[in-house]
N, C-alpha and C positions, 0 to 999 in steps of 0.2 A: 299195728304191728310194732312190736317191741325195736329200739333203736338198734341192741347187738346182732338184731335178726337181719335188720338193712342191709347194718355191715355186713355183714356175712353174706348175702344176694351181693354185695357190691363187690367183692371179695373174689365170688364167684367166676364174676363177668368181670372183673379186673383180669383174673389168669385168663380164662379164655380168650379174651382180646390178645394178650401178650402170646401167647402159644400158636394164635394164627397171623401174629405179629412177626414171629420166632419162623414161621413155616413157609410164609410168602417169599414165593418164587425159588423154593429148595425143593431139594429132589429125597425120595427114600432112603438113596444110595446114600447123600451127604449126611442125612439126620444118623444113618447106621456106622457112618466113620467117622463121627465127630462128638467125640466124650463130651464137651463144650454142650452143643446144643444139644444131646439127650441129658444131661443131665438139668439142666433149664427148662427143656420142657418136662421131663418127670417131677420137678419139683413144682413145677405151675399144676398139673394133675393134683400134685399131693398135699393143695394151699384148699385146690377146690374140693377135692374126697373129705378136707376133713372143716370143711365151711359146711359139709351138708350133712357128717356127723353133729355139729355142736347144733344145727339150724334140727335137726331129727331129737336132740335131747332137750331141746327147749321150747321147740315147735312142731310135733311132730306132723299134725296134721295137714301142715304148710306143703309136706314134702309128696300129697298125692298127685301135686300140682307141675311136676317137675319128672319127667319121665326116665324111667330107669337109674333112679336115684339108686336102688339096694347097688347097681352093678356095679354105680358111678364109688360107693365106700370103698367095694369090694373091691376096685381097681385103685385106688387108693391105697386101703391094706397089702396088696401085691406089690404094688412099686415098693411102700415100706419096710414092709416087712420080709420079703422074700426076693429082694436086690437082686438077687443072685442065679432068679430064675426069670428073670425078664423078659421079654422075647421082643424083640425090636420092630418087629413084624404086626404083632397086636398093640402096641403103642400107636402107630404110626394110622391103624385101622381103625382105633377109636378117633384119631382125628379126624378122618376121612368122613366117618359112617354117625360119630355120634357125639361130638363138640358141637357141630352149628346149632342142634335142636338143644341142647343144654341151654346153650348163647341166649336160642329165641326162648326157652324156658324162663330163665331168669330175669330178661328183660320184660317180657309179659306180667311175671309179678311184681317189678318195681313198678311198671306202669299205672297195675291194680292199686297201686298202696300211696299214687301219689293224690 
């Protein structure tokens, strides 16, 4: 596996660590009244959406390995590109439902690769 690709796995699980760094022992209410910590965790999302764009144009075949990758751009490009339509509620739901398995995703293929 090419060195930029590591990064990029490391990249990964560097945001996700910090995002459920960021989330320990806070509540919904505080993440949806606190400009501070959503914008912190939007932009850890938006280190990882686009770690698994450049890991997709250089490695694509890497990414069957990694579940719900298309969703993981796709919510990437949303926070980016459409700020404005964000909705505090499905943020807060991907951490819930679909950050840990990302986590264990990306730690499985470092493991693979050492």
């Amino acid at each position: 596996m090419k060195d930029e690709i590591l990064a990029h796995l490391h990249d990964i699980l560097q945001a996700g660590r910090a995002i459920k760094e960021f989330i320990a022992r806070r509540t919904f209410e505080e993440y949806a009244s606190d400009e501070l910590f959503r914008s912190a965790v939007e932009r850890k999302f938006e280190v990882m959406g686009e770690a698994i764009n450049r890991i997709k144009r250089d490695e694509p075949e890497l990414l069957s390995q990694l579940r719900n990758y298309r969703d993981i751009i796709s919510f990437r490009n949303i926070l980016v590109h459409g700020y404005d339509a964000i909705d505090d509620r499905i943020v807060w739901g991907v951490i819930e439902e679909d950050l840990d398995s990302l986590i264990e995703d990306v730690n499985r293929l470092l493991q693979q690769k050492k």
